[in-house]
NUMAR-376134 format. One line per 2 residues: number of its first residue (from 1); their letters; for each residue x, y, z of C-alpha. Coordinates in nm, 3 decimals, padded with zeros to 5 digits. Example, Ala and Ser with C-alpha at 12.3 -4.5 7.8 and 13.67 -1.06 7.14 Angstrom:
NUMAR-376134
1) AS) 01.230:-00.450:00.780 ~ 01.367:-00.106:00.714
//
This chain:
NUMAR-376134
1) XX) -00.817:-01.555:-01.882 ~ -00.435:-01.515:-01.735
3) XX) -00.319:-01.211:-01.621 ~ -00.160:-00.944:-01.855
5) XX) 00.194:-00.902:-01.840 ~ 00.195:-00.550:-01.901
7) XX) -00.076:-00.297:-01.795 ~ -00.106:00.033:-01.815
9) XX) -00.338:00.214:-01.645 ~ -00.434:00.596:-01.668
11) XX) -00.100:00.689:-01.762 ~ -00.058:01.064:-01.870
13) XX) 00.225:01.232:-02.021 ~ 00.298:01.591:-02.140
15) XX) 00.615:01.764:-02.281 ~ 00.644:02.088:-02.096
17) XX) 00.283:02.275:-02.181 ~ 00.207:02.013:-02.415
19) XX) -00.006:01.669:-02.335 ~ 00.112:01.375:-02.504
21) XX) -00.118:01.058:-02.373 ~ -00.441:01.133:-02.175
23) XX) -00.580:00.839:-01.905 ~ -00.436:00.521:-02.174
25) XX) -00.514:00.242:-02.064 ~ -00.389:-00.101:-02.204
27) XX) -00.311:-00.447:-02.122 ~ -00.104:-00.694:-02.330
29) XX) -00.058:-01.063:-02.304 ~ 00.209:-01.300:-02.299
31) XX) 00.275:-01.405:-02.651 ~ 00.067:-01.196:-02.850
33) XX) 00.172:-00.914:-03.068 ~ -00.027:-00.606:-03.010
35) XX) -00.052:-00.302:-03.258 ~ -00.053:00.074:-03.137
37) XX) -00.194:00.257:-03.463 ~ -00.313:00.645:-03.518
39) XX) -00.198:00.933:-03.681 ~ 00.152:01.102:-03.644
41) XX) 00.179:01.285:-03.313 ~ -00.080:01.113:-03.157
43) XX) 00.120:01.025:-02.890 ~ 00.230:00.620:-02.964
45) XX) 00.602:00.684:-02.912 ~ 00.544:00.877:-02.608
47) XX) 00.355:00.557:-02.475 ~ 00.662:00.330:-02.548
49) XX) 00.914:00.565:-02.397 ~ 00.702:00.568:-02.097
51) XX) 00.674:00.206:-02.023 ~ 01.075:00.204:-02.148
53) XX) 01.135:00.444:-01.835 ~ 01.282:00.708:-02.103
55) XX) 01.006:00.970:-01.982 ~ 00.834:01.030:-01.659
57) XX) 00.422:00.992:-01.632 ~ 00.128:00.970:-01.408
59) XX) -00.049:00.693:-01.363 ~ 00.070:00.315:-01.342
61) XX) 00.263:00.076:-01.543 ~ 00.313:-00.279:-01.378
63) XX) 00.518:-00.570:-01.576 ~ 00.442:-00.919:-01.417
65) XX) 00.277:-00.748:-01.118 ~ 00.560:-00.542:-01.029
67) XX) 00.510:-00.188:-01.065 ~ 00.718:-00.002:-01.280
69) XX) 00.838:00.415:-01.283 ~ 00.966:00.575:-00.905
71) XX) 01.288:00.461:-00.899 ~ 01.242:00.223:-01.144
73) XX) 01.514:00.350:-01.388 ~ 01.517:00.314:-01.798
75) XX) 01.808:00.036:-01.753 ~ 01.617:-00.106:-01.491
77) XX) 01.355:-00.156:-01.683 ~ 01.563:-00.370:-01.982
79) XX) 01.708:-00.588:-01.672 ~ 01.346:-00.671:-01.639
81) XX) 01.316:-00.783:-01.951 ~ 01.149:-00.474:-02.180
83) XX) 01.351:-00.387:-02.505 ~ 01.284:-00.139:-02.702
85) XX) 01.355:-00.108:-03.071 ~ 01.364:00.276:-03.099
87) XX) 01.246:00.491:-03.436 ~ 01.516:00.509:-03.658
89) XX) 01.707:00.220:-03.580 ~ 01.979:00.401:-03.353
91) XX) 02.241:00.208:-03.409 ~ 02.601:00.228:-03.344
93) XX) 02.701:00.342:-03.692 ~ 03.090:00.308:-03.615
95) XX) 03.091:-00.047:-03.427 ~ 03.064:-00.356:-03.630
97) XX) 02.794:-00.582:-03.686 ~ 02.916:-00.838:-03.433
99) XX) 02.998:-00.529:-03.163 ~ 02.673:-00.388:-03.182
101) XX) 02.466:-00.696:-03.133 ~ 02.771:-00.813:-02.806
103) XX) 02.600:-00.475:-02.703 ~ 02.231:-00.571:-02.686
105) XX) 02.341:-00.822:-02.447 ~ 02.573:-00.554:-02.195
107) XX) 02.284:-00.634:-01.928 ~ 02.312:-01.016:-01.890
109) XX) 02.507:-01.224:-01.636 ~ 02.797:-01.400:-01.782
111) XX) 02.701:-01.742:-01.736 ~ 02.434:-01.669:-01.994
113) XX) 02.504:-01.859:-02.326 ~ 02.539:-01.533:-02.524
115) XX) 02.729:-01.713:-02.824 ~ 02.420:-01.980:-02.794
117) XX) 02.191:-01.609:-02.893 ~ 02.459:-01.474:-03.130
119) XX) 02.482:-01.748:-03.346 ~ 02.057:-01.741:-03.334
121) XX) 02.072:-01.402:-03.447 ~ 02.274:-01.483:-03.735
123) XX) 02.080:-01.773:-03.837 ~ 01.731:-01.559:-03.814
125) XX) 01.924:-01.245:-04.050 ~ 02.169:-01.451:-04.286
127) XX) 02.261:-01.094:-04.390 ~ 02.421:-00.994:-04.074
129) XX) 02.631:-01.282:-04.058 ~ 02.740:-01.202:-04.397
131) XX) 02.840:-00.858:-04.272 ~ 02.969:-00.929:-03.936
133) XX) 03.267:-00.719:-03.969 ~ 03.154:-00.403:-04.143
135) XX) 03.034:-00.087:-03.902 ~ 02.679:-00.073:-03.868
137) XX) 02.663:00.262:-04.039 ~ 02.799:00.096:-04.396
139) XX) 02.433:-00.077:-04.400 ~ 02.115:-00.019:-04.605
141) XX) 01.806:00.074:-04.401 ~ 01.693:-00.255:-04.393
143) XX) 01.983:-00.442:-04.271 ~ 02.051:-00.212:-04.009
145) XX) 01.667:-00.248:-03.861 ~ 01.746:-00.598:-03.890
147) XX) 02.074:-00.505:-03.645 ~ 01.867:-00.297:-03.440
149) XX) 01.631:-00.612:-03.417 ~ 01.883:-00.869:-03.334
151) XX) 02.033:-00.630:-03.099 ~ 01.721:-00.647:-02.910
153) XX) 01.722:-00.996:-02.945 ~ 02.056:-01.079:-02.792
155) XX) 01.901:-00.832:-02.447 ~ 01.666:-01.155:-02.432
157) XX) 01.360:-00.986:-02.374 ~ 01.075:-01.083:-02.202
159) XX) 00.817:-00.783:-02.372 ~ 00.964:-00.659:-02.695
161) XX) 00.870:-00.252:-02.799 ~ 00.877:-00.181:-03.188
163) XX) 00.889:00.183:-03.312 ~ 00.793:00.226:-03.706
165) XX) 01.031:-00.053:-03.844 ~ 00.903:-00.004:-04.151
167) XX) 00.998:00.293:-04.192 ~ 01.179:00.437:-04.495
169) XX) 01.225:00.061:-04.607 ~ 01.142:-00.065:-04.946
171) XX) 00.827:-00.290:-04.945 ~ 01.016:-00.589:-05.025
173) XX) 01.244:-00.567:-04.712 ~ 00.919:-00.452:-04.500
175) XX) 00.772:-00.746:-04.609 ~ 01.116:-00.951:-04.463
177) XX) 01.146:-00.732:-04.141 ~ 00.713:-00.846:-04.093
179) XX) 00.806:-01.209:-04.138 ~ 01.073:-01.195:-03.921
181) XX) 00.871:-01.037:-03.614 ~ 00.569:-01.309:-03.676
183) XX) 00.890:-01.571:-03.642 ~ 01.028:-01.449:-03.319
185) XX) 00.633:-01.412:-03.184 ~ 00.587:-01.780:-03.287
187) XX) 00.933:-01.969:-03.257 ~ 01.042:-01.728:-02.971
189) XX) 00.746:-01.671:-02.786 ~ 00.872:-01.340:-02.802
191) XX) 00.554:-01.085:-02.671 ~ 00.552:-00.781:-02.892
193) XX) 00.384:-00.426:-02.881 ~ 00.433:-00.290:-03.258
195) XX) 00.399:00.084:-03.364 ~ 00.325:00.088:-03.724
197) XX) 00.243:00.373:-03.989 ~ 00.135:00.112:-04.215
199) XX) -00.203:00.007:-04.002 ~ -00.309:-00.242:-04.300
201) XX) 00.053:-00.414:-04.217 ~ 00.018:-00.403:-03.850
203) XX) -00.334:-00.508:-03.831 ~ -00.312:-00.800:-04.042
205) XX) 00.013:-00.909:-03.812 ~ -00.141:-00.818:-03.442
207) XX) -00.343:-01.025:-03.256 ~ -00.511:-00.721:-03.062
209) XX) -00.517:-00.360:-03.163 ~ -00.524:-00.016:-02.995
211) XX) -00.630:00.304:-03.178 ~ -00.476:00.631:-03.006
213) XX) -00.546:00.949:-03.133 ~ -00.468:01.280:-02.927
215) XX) -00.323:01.086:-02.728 ~ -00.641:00.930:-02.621
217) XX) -00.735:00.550:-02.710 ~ -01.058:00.608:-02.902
219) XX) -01.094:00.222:-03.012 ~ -00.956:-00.124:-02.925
221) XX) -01.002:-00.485:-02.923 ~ -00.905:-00.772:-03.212
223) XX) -00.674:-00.657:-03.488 ~ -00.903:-00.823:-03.744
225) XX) -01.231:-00.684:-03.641 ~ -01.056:-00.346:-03.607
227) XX) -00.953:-00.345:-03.997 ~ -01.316:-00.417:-04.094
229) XX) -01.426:-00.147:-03.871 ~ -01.544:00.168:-04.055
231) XX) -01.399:00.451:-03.915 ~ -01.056:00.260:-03.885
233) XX) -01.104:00.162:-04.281 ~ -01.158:00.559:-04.359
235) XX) -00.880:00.692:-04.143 ~ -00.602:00.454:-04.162
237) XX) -00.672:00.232:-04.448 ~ -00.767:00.410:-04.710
239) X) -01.154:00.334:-04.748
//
């Protein structure tokens, strides 16, 4: 089997008095999505942020062999290749459409064919094309994870980092945002990590699945076998 492209190794992380992640461990593939499920606070967005260089840790996080944290900075980190979609979208609410996704790509070199990824963007969300001109903020929920997707997109990333994007969305558009991150996994080869409160959602989407809770990974392995496991069935899926 080829290395992982990302691996985590013991990595700990508090908030003052309080310990967020305990010794996680995790390794993730090149072109696979893989699911972080548990409860709320039980320390999955803390794991993102950490490998985002948003938070400082013990332990060890390499990407492609190279270590990252130290002096390893959060922007640092997106050169490399690792964009995160964040909670709540976190847009630009008073930028366009079309400024907000010129930002997702502030990092690259500008021989890069950016208007080659803008015009992919539009084609993968119709609805953002249609909306090009209107600030971000003038959005429903769903079109503006769909922003804070192709945002992300236009970054070109190497490892992409999703926070909840299901969240507060009507099923119908959850359904839509799920679709389109099983497209950019198989016509992008885009490698995902996915944080999902729905864990019947996620599971069915992932290839691989880790369960954290108290900030400790209890259970892991394929995101299939995981849903048919027991104790995953009775806390996360409802029997």
């Amino acid at each position: 089997m080829s290395e992982p492209i990302l691996k985590v190794e013991n990595l700990s992380a508090s908030y003052g008095s309080i310990v967020a992640l305990k010794s996680v461990s995790m390794e993730v593939y090149e072109g696979e999505i893989v699911t972080i499920i548990g409860a709320n606070g039980a320390g999955k967005t803390t794991l993102l942020s950490c490998i985002s260089g948003l938070m400082p840790y013990k332990g060890e996080i390499t990407f492609h062999g190279e270590k990252l944290g130290g002096k390893v900075d959060s922007a640092a980190i997106v050169e490399r290749g690792i964009i995160q979609v964040p909670e709540g979208r976190q847009i630009f609410s008073e930028l366009s459409v079309h400024e907000n996704l010129k930002m997702g790509a502030y990092s690259r070199k500008k021989g890069d064919d950016i208007q080659k990824d803008m015009d992919e963007v539009y084609a993968l969300f119709p609805r953002l094309a249609e909306r090009r001109d209107q600030k971000g903020g003038s959005l429903s929920g769903g079109e503006q994870q769909m922003l804070a997707m192709g945002r992300a997109m236009m970054a070109n990333p190497k490892l992409l980092l999703l926070d909840e994007p299901s969240m507060g969305l009507a099923p119908i558009v959850v359904a839509d945002i799920f679709r389109t991150i099983r497209r950019l996994n198989r016509e992008k080869k885009v490698t995902i990590v996915l944080i999902e409160q729905n864990a019947r959602l996620a599971l069915k989407t992932a290839n691989r699945a880790y369960v954290v809770e108290t900030g400790l990974v209890k259970l892991s392995g394929d995101a299939k076998e995981l849903a048919n496991d027991p104790k995953v069935r009775d806390l996360y899926l409802g029997g």
